[in-house]
C-alpha positions in Angstrom: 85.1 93.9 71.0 85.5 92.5 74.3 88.7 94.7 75.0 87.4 98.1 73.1 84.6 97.8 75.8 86.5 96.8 78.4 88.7 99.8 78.3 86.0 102.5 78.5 85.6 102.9 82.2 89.8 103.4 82.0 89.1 105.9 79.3 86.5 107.6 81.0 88.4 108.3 84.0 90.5 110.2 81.7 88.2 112.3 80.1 86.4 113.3 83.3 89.8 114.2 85.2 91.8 115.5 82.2 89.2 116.3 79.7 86.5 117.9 82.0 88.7 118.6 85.1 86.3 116.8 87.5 87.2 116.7 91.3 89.1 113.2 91.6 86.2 112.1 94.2 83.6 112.5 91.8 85.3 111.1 88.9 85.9 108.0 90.5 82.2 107.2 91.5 81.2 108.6 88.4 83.5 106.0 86.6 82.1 103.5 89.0 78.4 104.1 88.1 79.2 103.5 84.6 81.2 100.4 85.0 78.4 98.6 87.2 76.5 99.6 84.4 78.8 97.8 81.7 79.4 95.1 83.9 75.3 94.5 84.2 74.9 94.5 80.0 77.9 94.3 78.0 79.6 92.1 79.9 77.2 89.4 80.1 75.7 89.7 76.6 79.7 89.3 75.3 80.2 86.5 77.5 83.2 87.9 79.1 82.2 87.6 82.6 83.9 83.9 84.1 80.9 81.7 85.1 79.5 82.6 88.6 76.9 80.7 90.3 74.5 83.6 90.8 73.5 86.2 88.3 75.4 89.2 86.9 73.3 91.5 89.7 75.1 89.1 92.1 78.5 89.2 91.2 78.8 92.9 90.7 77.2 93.4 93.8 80.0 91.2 96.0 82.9 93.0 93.8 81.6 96.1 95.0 81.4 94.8 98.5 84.8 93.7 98.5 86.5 96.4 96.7 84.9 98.3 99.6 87.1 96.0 102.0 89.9 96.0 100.4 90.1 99.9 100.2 89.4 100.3 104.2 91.6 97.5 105.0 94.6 98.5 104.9 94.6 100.9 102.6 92.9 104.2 103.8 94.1 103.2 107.3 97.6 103.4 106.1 96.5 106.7 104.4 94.8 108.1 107.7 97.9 107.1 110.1 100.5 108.7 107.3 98.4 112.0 107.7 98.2 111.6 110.9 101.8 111.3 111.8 102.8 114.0 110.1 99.8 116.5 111.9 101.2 115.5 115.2 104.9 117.0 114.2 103.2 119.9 113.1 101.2 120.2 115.9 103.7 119.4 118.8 105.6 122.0 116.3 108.4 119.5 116.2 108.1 119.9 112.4 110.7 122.6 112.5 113.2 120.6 114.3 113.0 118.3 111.6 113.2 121.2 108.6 116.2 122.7 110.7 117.9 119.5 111.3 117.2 119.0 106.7 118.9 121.9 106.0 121.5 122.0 108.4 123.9 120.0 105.9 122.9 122.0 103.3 120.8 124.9 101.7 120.5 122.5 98.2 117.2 122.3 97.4 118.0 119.3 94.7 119.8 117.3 97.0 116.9 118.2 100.0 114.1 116.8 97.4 116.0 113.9 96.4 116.5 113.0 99.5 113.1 112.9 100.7 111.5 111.3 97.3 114.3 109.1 96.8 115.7 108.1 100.0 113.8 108.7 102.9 110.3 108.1 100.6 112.0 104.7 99.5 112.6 103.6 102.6 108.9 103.9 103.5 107.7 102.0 100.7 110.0 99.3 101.3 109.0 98.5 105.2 105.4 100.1 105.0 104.0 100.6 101.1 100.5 101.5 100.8 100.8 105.1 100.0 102.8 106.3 103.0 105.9 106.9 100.8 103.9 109.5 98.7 102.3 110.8 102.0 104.5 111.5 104.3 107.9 112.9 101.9 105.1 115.7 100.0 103.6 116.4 103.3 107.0 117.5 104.8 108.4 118.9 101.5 105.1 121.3 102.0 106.4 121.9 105.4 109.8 123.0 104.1 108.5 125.6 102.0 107.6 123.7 98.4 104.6 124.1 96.2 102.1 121.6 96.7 101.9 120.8 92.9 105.9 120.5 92.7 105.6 118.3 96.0 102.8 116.1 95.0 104.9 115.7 91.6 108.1 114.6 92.6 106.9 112.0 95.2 104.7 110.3 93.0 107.7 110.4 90.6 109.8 109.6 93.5 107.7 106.5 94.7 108.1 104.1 91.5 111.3 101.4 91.2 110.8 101.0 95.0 107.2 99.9 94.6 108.0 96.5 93.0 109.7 95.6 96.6 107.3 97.5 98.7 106.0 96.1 102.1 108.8 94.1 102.5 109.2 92.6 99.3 105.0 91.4 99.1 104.5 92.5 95.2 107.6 90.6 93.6 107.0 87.7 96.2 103.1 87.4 94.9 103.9 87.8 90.8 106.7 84.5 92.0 103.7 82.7 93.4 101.1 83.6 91.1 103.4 81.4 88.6 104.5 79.2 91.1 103.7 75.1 90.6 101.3 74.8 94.0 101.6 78.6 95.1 104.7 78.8 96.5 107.9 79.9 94.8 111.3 78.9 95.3 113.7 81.2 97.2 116.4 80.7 93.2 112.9 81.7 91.6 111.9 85.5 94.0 116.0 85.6 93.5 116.0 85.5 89.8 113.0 87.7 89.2 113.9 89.9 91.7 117.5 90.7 89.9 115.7 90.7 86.8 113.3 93.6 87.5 116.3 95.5 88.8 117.9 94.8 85.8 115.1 95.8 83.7 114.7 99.1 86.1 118.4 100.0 85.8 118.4 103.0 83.4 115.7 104.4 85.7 118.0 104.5 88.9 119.7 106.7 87.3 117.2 109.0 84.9 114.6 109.0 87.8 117.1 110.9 90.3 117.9 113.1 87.2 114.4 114.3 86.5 113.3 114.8 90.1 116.5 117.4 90.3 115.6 118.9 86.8 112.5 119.5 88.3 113.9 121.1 91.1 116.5 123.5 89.9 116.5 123.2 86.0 119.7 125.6 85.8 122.1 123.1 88.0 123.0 120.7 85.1 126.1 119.9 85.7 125.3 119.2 89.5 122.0 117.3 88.6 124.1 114.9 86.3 126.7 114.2 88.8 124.6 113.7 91.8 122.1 111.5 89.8 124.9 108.9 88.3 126.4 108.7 91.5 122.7 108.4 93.8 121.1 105.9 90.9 124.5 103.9 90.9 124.5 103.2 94.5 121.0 102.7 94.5 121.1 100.5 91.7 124.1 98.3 92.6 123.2 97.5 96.2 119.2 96.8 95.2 120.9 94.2 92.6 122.8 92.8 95.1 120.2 92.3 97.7 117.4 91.2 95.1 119.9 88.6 93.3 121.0 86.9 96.8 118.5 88.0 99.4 115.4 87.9 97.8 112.5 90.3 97.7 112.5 91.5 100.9 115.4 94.1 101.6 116.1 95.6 98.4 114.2 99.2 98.7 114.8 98.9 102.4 118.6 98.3 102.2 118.7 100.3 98.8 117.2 103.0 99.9 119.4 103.2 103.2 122.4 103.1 100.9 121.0 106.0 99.0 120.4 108.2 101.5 124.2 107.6 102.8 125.3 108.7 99.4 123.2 111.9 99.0 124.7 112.8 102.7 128.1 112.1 101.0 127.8 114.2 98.4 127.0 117.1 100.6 129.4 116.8 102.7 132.2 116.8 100.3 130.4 119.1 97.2 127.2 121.1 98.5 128.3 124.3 99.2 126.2 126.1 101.5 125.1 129.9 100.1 122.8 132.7 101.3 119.3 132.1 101.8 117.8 133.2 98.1 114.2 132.8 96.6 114.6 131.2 92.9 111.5 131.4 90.5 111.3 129.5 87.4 107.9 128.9 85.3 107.2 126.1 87.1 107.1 127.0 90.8 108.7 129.2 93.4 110.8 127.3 96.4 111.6 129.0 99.6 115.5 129.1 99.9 116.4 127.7 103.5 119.5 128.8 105.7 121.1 126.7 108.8 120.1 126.8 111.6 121.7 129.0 114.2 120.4 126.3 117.2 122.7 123.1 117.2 120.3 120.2 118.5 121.3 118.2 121.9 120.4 114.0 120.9 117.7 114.3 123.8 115.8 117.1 121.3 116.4 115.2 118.2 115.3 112.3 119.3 112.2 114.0 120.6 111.6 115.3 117.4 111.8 112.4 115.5 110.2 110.1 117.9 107.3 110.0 115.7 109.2 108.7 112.7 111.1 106.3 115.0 108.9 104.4 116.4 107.3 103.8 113.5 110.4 102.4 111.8 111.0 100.3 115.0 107.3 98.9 115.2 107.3 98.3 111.2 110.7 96.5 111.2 109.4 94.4 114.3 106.1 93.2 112.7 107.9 92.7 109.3 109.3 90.0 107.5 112.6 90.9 109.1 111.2 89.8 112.4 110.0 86.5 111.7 108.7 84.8 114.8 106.5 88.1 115.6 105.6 88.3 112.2 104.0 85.2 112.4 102.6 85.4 115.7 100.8 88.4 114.8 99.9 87.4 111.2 97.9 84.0 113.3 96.2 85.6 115.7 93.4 88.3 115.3 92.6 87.8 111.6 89.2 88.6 110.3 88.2 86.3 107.3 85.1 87.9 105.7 83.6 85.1 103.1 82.0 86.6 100.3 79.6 84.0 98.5 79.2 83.9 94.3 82.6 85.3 93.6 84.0 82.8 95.6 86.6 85.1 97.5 88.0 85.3 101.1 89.0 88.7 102.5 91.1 89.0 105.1 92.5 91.7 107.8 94.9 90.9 110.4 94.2 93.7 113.4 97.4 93.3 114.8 99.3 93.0 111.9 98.7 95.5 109.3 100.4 98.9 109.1 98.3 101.1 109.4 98.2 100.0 113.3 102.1 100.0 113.2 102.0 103.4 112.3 99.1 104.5 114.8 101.3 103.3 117.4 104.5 104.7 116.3 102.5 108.2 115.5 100.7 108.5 119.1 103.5 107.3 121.3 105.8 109.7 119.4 103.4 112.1 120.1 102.6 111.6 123.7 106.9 111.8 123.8 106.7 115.0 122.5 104.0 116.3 125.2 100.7 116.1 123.1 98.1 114.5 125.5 96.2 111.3 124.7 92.6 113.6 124.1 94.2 116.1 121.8 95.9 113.3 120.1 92.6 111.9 119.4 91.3 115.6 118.2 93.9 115.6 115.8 93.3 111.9 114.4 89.9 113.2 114.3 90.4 116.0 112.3 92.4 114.6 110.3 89.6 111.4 109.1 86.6 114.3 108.6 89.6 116.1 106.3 90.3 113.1 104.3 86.3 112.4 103.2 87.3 112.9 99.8 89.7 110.4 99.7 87.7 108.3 101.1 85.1 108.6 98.3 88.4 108.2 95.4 89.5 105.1 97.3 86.4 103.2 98.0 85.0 103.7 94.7 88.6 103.3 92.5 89.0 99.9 94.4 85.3 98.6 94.4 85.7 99.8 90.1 89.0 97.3 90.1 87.2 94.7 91.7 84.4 94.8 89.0 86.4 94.8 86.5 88.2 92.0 87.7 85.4 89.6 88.3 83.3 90.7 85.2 86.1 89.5 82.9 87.4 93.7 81.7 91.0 93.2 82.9 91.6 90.0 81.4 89.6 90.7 77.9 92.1 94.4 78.0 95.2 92.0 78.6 93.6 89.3 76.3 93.3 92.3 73.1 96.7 93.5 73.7 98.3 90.1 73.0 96.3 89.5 70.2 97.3 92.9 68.5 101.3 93.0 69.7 102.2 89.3 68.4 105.8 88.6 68.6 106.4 92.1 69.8 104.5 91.0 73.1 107.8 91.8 75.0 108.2 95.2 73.8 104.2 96.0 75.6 104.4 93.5 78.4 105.2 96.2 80.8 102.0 98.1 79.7 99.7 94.8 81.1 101.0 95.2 84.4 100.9 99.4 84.3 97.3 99.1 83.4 97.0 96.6 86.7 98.8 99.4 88.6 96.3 102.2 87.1 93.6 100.5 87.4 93.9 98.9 90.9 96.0 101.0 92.3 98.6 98.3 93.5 101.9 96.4 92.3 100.6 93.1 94.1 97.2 93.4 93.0 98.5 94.0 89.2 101.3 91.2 89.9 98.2 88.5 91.1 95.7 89.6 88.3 98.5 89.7 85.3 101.4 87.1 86.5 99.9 84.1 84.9 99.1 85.7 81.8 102.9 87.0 81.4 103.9 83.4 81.9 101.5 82.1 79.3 102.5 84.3 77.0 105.9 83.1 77.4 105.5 79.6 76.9 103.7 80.9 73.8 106.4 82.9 72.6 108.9 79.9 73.1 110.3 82.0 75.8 111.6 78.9 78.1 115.1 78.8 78.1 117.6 79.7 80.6 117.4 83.4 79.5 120.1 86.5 78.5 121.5 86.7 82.0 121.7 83.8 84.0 122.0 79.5 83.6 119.0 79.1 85.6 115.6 76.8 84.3 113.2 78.6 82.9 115.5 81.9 83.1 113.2 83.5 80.1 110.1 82.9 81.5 110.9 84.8 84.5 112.6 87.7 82.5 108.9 88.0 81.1 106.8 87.1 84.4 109.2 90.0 86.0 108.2 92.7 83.1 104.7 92.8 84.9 106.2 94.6 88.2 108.5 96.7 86.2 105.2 98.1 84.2 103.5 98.1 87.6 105.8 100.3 88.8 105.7 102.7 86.6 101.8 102.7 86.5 102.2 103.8 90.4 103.4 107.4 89.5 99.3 108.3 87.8 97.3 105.5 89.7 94.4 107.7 90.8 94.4 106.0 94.5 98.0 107.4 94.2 97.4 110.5 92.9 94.2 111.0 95.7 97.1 110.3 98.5 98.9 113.3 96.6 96.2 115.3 96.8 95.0 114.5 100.8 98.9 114.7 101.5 99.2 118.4 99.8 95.8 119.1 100.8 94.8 120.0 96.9 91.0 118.6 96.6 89.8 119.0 93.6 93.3 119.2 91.7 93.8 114.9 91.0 93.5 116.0 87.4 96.1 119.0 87.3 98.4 116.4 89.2 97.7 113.5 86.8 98.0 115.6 83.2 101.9 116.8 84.8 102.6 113.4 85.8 101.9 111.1 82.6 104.6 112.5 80.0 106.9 111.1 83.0 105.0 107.6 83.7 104.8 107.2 79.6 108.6 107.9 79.4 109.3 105.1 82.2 106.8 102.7 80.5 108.0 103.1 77.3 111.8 102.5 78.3 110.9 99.6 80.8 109.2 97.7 77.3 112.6 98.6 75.6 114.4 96.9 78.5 112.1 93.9 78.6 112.2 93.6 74.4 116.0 93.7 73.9 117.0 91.5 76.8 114.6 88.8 76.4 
């Protein structure tokens, strides 16, 4: 009973945006009024809610508070300086240096998509996270001549196996401490789990790639297979390698790097260039794109990716791959906001969060390419009163995760799936942690609210030995504690706080639920073959 009635505000959100095509912003506080409401009655008079020392008004009350946070910082700051990066370039009209300098090494509209979703879009998520990978790749797709729907589509498809190792690595490293004795893992423990969510993502390096490019151009088959074994297996075998002897920290970074040097390759040696054509399919229409007749000096390139450069400079400096500033600015200028009865902590660090690292990057690149400091400001601006909307989605999407949280839903939902699976556990593990991605919107926060319950689960399941893939202690358990990111990723691609970045990026208000019903066959696909992976190597 506990779980049936935890699981209505999830199917609710449903029903408004699929069922009743509700505006995503109005959904979401809709679904929010209704689980206060829940949380206030049912939860109490179930006894599902963890003991607090104040009352049930109380507790809802601070989750709401700190949802509200936790959605401002970082989140929609990250979400505002994304936009805003990309309204400078078009703007200072450098956008079309950038388009030109795209399709200068080909006219493939496959190969230009998947290198945006797939490479440039997973190299955001691995140094920044937090939406800017969606953002940012649909945003510029737009600006190269794509359909909003098709670009919202294929970055949220795009934005998935990267997710587990976004932010520099911070999900896999959290679900490792979660299940940590004292908190902190070992660097052989992030190792293992790290190589084991690769491994249990492998089939999708390959078939992700493959879709995005079916997508695309459904008639290039042949072309579609080729490019995706030979993009996934790059991807694939230098993420392994970096997550089994480096950790959590480089693998969508350096893997995404790799990718992008193999797309390149391809079109060099196959991509053919052909006349500029308009192809139409029952899906969408995509501009066909020529070269450019203009060759760009390194002075105007540079200008016109100053934006983009500096934010990769400032993010890599404040990173994890920058140790001694990272912990300088991590120390200094933190907030700490203590909220009473629910017994949490929230903290923002000013000066080390990305959102500023991408302010920064954004307005110097644009004061480089001769925007002034006041219309700068306009456009950043213009750009907040645009995204009020989104605003609404996030606050009230994160603030409904935080209830839920605290009033006992999440764990009674994880609780009644265990009950009901049995020895099958395995084969649904990675549904746990894509119901922490859908409902909270984030890997980490599904890694830290579901990591101890995979582990438990283990250790019920006898699932302590040294595992199907390597000699190390407690091998097994990690192969299970690693199944939550897996399923978190592929709960990413119809988060709603994902989809309402999808929707602010392509500028389609109102449309969260047209984006959502074309993403799930996709997210149930990767789910569903994630659990497969999980079952028959554990």
């Amino acid at each position: 009973m506990s779980a049936l009635i935890s699981i209505i505000p999830i199917l609710l959100l449903f029903v408004l945006m699929l069922g009743l095509k509700m505006a995503g912003h109005k959904s979401a506080f809709v679904t929010l009024i209704a689980t206060i409401l829940l949380a206030l009655t049912a939860a109490p008079a179930l006894d599902m809610m963890p003991h607090h020392p104040g009352s049930a008004a109380a507790v809802v009350g601070w989750s709401v508070v700190e949802g509200a946070l936790k959605a401002v910082f970082p989140i929609l700051l990250i979400i505002l300086m994304a936009i805003y990066s990309y309204n400078i370039l078009v703007e200072s009209r450098q956008i079309e240096v950038i388009k030109a300098q795209f399709t200068s090494f080909t006219d493939d509209r496959g190969i230009l998509v998947l290198m945006l979703v797939w490479g440039f879009g997973g190299l955001l998520e691995g140094m920044a996270g937090f939406g800017t990978a969606v953002a940012i790749p649909a945003a510029i797709l737009i600006g190269l001549g794509f359909k909003p729907m098709f670009s919202a589509l294929v970055a949220l498809i795009g934005n998935t196996v990267a997710t587990g190792f976004g932010a520099v690595g911070v999900p896999v490293t959290t679900l490792c401490n979660e299940v940590a004795p004292g908190g902190a893992a070992s660097a052989e423990a992030i190792c293992e789990t790290s190589a084991f969510a690769v491994i249990q993502l492998s089939p999708l390096f390959i078939l992700l790639p493959f879709v995005i490019l079916m997508i695309t151009d459904r008639k290039a088959i042949g072309k579609n297979i080729a490019l995706a074994v030979w993009t996934g297996t790059v991807s694939l075998s230098v993420q392994y390698l970096c997550a089994r002897y480096l950790g959590a920290e480089t693998p969508a970074i350096i893997g995404s790097i790799a990718a992008i040097a193999a797309i390149i390759a391809y079109a060099r040696l196959f991509a053919r260039r052909k006349a500029a054509t308009a192809v139409t399919d029952d899906r969408q229409t995509v501009a066909g794109t020529t070269a450019p007749s203009h060759s760009f000096t390194l002075s105007e390139t540079l200008r016109a990716w100053s934006v983009y450069l500096f934010i990769l400079l400032f993010i890599l400096l404040s990173g994890a791959l920058c140790p001694p500033v990272n912990d300088f600015l991590k120390s200094h200028l933190v907030s700490r906001v203590t909220l009473p009865v629910i017994g949490s902590t929230f903290k923002f660090g000013w000066i080390s969060n990305a959102g500023l690292m991408l302010f920064l990057g954004a307005t110097i690149g644009g004061l480089i390419q001769g925007l002034g400091f006041g219309r700068l400001m306009a456009i950043l601006a213009r750009t907040t009163v645009n995204l009020r909307n989104t605003i609404v989605t996030i606050v009230s999407l994160i603030s409904l995760a935080s209830v839920m949280n605290y009033c006992g839903m999440i764990g009674a939902i994880a609780e009644g799936l265990v009950a009901v699976t049995g020895s099958f556990y395995p084969l649904f593990a990675p549904l746990i942690g894509a119901i922490g991605t859908f409902v909270t919107g984030s890997d980490t926060s599904s890694n830290i609210l579901f990591a101890k319950l995979q582990a438990n689960v283990a250790h019920q399941l006898g699932m302590t030995g040294q595992g199907s893939f390597y000699g190390m202690e407690g091998g097994q358990t990690n192969w299970l504690v690693a199944s939550n990111t897996t399923g978190a990723t592929g709960g990413k691609m119809i988060s709603p706080q994902s989809i309402a970045i999808a929707t602010a990026s392509c500028n389609m208000q109102g449309k969260d639920g047209e984006i959502m019903l074309s993403a799930i066959p996709y997210a149930l696909m990767y789910i569903v073959l994630g659990g497969l992976m999980v079952f028959l190597g554990g």
